[in-house]
Backbone as CSV, one residue per row, in Angstrom:
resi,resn,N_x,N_y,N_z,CA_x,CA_y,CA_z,C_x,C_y,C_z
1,UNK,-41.961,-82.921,-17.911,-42.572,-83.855,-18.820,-44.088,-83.675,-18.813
2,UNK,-44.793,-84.260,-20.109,-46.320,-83.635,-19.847,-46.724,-85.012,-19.961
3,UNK,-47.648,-84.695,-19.348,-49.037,-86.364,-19.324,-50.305,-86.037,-20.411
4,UNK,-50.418,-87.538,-20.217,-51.655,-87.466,-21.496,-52.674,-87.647,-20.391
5,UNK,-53.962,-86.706,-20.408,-54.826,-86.531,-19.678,-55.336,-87.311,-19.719
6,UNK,-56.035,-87.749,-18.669,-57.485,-89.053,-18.248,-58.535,-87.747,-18.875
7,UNK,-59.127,-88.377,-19.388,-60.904,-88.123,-20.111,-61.784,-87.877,-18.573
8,UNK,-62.504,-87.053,-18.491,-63.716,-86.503,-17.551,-64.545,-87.551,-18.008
9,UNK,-64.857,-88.398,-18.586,-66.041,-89.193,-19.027,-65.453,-90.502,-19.718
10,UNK,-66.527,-91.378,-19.462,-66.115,-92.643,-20.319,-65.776,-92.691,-21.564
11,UNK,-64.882,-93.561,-21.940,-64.865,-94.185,-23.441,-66.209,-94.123,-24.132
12,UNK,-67.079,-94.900,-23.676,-68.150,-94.571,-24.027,-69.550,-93.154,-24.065
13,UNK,-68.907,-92.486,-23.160,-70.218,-91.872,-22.966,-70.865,-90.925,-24.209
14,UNK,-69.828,-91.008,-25.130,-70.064,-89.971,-26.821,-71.519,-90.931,-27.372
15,UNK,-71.112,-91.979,-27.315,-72.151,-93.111,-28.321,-73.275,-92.485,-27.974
16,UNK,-74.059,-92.499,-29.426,-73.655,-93.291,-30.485,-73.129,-92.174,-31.267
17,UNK,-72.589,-90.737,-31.155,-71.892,-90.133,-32.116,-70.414,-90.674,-32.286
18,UNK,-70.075,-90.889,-31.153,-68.500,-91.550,-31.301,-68.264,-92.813,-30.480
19,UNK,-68.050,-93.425,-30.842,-67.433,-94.937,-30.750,-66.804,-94.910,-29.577
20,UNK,-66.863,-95.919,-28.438,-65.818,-95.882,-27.453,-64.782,-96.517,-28.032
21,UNK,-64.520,-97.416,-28.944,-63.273,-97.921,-29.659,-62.703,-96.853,-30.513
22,UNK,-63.381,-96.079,-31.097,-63.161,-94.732,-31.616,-62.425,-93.877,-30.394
23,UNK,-62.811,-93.582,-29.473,-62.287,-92.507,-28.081,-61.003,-93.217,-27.488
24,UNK,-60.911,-94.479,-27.499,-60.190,-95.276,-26.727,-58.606,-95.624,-27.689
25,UNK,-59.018,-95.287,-29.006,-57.905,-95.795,-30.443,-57.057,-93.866,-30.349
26,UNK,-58.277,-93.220,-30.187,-57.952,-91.668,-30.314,-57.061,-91.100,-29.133
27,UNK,-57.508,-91.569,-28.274,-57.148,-91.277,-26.885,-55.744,-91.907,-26.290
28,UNK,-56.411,-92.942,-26.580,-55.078,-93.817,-25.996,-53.663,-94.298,-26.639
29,UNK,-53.301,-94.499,-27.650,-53.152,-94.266,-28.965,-52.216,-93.090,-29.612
30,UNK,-53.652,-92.378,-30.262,-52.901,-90.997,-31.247,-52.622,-90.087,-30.152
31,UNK,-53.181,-89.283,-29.427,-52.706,-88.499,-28.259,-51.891,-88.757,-27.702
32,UNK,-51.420,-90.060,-27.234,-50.514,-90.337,-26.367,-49.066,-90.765,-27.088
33,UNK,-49.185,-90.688,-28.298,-48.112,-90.768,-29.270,-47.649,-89.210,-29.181
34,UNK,-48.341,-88.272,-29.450,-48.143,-86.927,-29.797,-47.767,-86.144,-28.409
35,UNK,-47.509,-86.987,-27.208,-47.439,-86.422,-25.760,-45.459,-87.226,-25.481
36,UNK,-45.859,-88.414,-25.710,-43.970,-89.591,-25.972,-43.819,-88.785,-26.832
37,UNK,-43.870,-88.349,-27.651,-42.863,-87.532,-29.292,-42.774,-86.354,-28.302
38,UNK,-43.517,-85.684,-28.096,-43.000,-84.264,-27.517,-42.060,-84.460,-26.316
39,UNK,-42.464,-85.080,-25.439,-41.192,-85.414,-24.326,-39.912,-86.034,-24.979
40,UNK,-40.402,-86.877,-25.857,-38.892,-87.161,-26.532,-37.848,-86.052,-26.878
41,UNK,-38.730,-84.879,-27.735,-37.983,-83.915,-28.314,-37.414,-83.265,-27.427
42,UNK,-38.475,-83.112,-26.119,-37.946,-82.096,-24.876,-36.469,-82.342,-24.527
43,UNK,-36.501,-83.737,-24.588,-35.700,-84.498,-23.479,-34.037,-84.376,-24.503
44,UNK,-34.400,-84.761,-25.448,-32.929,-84.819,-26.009,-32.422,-83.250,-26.513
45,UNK,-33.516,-81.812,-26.425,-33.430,-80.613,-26.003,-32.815,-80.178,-24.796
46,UNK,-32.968,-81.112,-23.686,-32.736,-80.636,-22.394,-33.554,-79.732,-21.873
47,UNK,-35.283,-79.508,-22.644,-35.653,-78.406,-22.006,-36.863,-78.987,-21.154
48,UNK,-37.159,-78.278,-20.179,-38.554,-78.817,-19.349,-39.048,-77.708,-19.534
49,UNK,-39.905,-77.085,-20.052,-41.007,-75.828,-20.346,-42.119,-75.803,-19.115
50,UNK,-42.803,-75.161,-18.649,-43.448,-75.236,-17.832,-45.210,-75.409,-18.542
51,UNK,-45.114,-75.312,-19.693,-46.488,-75.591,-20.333,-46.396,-75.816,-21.959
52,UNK,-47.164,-76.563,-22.644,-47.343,-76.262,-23.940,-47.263,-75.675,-24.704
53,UNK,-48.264,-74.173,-24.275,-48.043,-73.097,-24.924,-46.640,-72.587,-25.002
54,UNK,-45.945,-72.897,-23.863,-44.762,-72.243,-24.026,-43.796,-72.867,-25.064
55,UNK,-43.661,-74.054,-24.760,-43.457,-74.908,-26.280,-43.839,-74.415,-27.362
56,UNK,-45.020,-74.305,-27.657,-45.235,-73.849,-29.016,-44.741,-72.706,-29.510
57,UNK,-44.943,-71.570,-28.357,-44.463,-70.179,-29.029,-42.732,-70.276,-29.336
58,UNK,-42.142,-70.876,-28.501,-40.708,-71.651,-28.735,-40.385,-72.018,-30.082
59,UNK,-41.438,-72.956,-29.813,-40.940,-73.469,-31.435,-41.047,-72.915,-32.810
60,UNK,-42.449,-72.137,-32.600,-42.831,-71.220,-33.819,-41.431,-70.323,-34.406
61,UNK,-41.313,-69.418,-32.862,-40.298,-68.597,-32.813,-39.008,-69.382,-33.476
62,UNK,-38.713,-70.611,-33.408,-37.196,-70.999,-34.021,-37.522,-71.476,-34.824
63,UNK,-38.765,-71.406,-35.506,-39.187,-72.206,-37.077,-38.928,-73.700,-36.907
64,UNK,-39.287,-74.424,-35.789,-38.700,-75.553,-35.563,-40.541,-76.731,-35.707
65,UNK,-40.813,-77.061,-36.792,-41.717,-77.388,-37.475,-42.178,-78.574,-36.916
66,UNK,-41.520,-79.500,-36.654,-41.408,-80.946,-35.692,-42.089,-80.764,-34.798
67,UNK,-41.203,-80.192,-33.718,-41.860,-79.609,-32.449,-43.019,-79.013,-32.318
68,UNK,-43.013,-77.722,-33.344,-44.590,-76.862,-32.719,-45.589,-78.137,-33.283
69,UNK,-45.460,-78.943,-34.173,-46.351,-79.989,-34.519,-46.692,-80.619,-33.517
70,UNK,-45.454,-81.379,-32.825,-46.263,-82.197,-31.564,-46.576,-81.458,-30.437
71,UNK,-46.209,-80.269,-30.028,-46.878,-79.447,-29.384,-47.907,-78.921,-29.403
72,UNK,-48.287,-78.564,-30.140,-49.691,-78.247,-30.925,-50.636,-79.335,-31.226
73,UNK,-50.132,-80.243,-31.458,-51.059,-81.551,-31.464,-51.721,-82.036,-29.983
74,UNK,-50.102,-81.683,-29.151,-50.634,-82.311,-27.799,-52.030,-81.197,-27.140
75,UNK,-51.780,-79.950,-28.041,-52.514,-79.022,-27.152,-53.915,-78.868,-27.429
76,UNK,-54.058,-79.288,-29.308,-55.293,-79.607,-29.940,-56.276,-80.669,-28.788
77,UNK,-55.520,-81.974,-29.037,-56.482,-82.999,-28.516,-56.477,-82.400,-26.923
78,UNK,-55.428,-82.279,-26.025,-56.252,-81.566,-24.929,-57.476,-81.116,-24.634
79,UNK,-57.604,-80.047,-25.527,-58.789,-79.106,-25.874,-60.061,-79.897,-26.444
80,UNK,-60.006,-80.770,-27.101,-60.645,-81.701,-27.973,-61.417,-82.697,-26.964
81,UNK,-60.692,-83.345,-26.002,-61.253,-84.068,-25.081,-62.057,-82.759,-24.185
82,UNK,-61.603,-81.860,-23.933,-62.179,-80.972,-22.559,-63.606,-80.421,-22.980
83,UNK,-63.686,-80.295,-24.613,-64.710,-79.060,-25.678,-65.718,-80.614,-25.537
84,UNK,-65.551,-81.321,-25.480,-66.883,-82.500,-25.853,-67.647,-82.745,-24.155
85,UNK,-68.488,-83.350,-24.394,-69.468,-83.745,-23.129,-70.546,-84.652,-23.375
86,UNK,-70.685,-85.753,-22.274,-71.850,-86.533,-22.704,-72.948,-85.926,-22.366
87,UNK,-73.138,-84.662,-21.791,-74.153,-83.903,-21.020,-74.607,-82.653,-22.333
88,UNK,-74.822,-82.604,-23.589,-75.033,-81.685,-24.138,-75.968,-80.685,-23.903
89,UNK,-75.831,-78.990,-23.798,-76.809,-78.451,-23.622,-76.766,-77.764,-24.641
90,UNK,-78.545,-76.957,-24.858,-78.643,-76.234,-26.027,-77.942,-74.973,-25.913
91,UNK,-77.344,-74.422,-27.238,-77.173,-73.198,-26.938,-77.517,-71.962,-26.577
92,UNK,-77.202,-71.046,-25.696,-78.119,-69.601,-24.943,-77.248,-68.563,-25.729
93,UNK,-77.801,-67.230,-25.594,-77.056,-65.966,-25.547,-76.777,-65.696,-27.128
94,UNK,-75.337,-65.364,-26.995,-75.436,-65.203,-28.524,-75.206,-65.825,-29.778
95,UNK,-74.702,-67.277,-29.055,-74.573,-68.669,-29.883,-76.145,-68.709,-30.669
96,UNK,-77.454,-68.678,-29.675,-78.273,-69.223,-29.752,-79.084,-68.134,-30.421
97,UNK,-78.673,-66.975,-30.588,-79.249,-65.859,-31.193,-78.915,-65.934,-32.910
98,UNK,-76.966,-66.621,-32.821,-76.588,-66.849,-33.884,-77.136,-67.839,-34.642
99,UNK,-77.481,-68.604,-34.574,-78.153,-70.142,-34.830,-79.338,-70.056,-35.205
100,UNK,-80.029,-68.895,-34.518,-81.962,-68.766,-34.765,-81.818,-67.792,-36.033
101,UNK,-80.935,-66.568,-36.315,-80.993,-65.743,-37.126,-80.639,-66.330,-38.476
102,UNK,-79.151,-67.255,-38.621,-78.777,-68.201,-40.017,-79.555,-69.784,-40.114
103,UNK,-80.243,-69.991,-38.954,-80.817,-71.219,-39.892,-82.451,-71.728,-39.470
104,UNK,-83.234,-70.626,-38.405,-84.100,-70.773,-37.934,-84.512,-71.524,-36.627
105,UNK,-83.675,-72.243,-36.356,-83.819,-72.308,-35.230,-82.441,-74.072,-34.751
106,UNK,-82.158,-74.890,-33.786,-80.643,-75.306,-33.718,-81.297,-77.124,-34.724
107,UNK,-82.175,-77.505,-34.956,-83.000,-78.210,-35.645,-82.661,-78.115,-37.376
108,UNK,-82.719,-77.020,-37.397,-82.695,-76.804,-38.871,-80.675,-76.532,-39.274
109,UNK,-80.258,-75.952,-38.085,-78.808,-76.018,-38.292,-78.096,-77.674,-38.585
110,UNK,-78.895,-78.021,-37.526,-77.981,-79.601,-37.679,-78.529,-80.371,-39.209
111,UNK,-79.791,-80.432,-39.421,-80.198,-80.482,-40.681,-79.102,-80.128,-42.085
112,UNK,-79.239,-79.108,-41.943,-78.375,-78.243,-42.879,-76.793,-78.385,-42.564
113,UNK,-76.396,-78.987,-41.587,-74.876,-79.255,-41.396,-74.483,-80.649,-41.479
114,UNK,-75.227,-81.510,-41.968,-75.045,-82.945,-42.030,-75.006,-83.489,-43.649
């Protein structure tokens, strides 16, 4: 069976880009709906998979559309909680090479992406 992960950081610590009622509705909520649906499916499958991914390629493989959905969902927001941080740093290397060459510098990107 899979668990819906505890967050590295508070409900709050996004604000003011994201809402802790926002993180907490998302989190607690839609993720954890998409984690019960997938164990549901497992369960009346009879299968215990040893990971997500393996689920998914499963399901792809049997065209089984339901499943790779909540599998893939569960594996999205995973990733989704882990990719964010209340600690933002600027970008180095070739992010930051990419960023200075299309928009002059990470100032003018966010500008231009809003």
């Amino acid at each position: 069976m899979f668990v819906l992960p505890e967050l590295d950081y508070a409900y709050d610590a996004l604000e003011p880009v994201i809402s802790a009622r926002t993180m907490k509705f998302h989190h607690d909520k839609h993720h954890a709906t998409y984690v019960k649906t997938l164990n549901e499916q497992l369960d009346k499958m009879g299968m215990s998979p040893d990971s997500v991914e393996a689920v998914i390629r499963g399901a792809k493989k049997a065209d089984d559309r339901l499943l790779f959905n909540n599998a893939a969902q569960v594996w999205n927001h995973t990733f989704f909680w882990t990719a964010m941080t209340p600690h933002p740093v600027k970008p180095d290397g070739q992010l930051a090479s990419a960023v200075d060459s299309s928009f002059g510098d990470l100032l003018r990107m966010r500008k231009a992406c809003v």
